[in-house]
N, C-alpha and C positions, 0 to 999 in steps of 0.2 A: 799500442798503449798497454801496460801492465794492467794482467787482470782486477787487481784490486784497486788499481783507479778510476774503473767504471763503475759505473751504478747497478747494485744486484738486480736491477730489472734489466738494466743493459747487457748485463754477463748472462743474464736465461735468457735474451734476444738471441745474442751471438751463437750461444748453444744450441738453440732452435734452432735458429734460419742460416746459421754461418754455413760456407761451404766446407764440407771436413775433406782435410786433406792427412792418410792415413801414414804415420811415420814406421810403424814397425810393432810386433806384438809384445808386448812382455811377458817375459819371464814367469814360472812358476805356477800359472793362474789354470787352477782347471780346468775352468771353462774360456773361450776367444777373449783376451783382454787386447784391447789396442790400444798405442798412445797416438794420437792424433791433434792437428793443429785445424781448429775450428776459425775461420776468418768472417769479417762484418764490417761494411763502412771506416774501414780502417784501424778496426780494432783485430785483435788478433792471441785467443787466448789458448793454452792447452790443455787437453780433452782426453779421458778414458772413456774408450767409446767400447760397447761389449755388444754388438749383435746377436740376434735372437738366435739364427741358424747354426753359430758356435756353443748354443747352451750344448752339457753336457743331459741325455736323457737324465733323470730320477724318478726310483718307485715311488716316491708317496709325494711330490708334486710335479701339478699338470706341466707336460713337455710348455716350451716357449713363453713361460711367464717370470721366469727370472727376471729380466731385465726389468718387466714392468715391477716387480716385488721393490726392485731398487729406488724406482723413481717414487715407488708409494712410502717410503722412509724418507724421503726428504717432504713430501706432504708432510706426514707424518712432524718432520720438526719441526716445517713452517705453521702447523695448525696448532702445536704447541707454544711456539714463540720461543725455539732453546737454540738456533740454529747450529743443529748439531752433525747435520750434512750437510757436502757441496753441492754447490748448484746443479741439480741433474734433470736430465728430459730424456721426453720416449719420441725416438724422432730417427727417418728414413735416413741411411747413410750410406758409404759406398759398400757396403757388405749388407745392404737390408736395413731392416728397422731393430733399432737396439737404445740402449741407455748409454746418453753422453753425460757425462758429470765435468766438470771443473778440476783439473789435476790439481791434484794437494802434494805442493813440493816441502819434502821433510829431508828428517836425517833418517835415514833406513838404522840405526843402530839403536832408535826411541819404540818404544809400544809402551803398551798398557803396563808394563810390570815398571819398568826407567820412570813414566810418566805418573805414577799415581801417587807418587809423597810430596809432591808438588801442585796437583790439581784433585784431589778429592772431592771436592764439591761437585768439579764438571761429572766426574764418572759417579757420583752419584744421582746424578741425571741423566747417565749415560744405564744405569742398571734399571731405571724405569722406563726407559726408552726401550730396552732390550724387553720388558715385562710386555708393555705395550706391542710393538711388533712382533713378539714372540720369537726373537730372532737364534734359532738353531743352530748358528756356527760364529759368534762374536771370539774369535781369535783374537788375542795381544796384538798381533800384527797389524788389527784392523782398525786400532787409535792413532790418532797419527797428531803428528803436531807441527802446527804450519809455519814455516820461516819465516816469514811477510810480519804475519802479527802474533806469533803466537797460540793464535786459537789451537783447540782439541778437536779432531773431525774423527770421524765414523766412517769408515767402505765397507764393503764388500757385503751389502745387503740382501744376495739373491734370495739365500735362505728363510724369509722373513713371511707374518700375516699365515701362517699356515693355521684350521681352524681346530685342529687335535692340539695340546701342549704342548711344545717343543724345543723350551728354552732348555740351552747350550750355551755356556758361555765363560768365560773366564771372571767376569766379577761379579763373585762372588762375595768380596771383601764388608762389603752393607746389609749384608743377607739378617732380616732381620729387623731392620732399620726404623723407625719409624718412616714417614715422608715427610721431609720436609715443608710447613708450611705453604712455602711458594710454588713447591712442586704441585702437592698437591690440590691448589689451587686450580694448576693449570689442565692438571688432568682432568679436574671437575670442570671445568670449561669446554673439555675436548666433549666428555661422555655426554655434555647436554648439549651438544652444538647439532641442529637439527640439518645442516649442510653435511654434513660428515659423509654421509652417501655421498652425496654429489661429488665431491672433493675427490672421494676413492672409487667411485662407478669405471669409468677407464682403465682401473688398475688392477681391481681386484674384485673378485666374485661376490656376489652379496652375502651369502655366507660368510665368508671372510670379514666383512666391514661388520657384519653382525657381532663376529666374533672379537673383532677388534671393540668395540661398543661393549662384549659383556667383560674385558678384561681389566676395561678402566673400570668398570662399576665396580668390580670383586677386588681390585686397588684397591678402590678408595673405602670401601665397604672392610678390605682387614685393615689399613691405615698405617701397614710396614709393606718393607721390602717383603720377598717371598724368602724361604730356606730349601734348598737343591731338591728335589725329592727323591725320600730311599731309594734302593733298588734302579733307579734311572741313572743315563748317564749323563750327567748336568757338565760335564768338562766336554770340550770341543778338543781336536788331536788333527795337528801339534798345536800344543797350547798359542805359541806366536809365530 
């Protein structure tokens, strides 16, 4: 059955509990990327699955928590309500425990630059998303837009939730911006939701969820986008 004719609780079932069976690594990824076929009661969808023991070390975050950064960005959208990542889990597979997400089949010739005079709105909630997770490496490359229906999706999460400043990112383009009513709605939603621990305990350090806590409030407290800061390097390289 095609992924998208299950039910989003059935497609994180199958990602969960499915047996993964691993097809080959892809290209390019500096840390272990695999594409994998996830199987379930006769469903059958596929899967980037990134095991922890393939993270690449980094100085300034803790060894083996990439993966889980990942799966705390798609919390992260489900707690907003913007479903702006694929369905992803932290979940044991044939190389260890790692993050399988829902492959997003595109056209590899789209990113963030092709895709933004057609969908500004999404990627305006795609640079509060980035505010919110603090996300350190949002490359062009990492918008993607799904053949099925359409939709605008988000990868390559590792670098995310870190509790120093660390946005990195290509859009830039709203810098500035006010937030949009609904947006900012939903952010005031996130910052008072008294689960927000819970939600992120498995994922992320409490510091971390703290920090994530004091970024919506300083949102919604300036009531725009942010502007790069001086002397920092707000560009990610290669940009896509």
């Amino acid at each position: 059955m095609p992924p998208l004719e299950l039910d989003p609780a059935d497609r994180l079932e199958v990602l969960a509990r499915g047996e993964l069976e691993v097809l080959g690594r892809l290209p390019w990824s500096s840390n272990a990327t695999m594409l994998a076929i996830a199987r379930a009661d006769g469903a059958e969808v596929q899967v980037v699955y990134k095991p922890r023991r393939g993270e690449r070390p980094l100085w300034d975050f803790p060894a083996g928590t990439l993966c889980q950064r990942e799966v705390a960005t798609y919390e992260l959208s489900e707690a907003l309500g913007w479903g702006l990542i694929p369905e992803t889990v932290l979940r044991e597979g044939p190389l260890g425990v790692g993050m399988v997400q829902l492959f997003v089949d595109h056209d590899p010739e789209e990113h963030y630059f092709t895709l933004l005079p057609e969908h500004a709105d999404v990627f305006r909630r795609f640079a509060v998303f980035d505010v919110l997770a603090n996300n350190a490496d949002r490359k062009g490359g990492h918008c993607l837009r799904r053949r099925s229906d359409d939709a605008i999706l988000g990868i390559d999460h590792g670098l995310t939730f870190h509790p120093a400043w660390k946005l990195r990112t290509v859009i830039w383009d709203f810098a500035g911006e006010p937030l949009p009513p609904a947006v900012a709605e939903d952010v005031c939603h996130l910052a008072g939701d008294a689960g927000v621990h819970d939600r992120f305990a498995p994922l992320l350090s409490p510091l971390e969820v703290e920090a994530l806590q004091l970024r919506a409030n300083a949102l919604l407290e300036a009531g725009r986008l942010p502007d790069p800061d001086p002397g920092y390097h707000s560009l990610p390289w290669p940009l896509v």
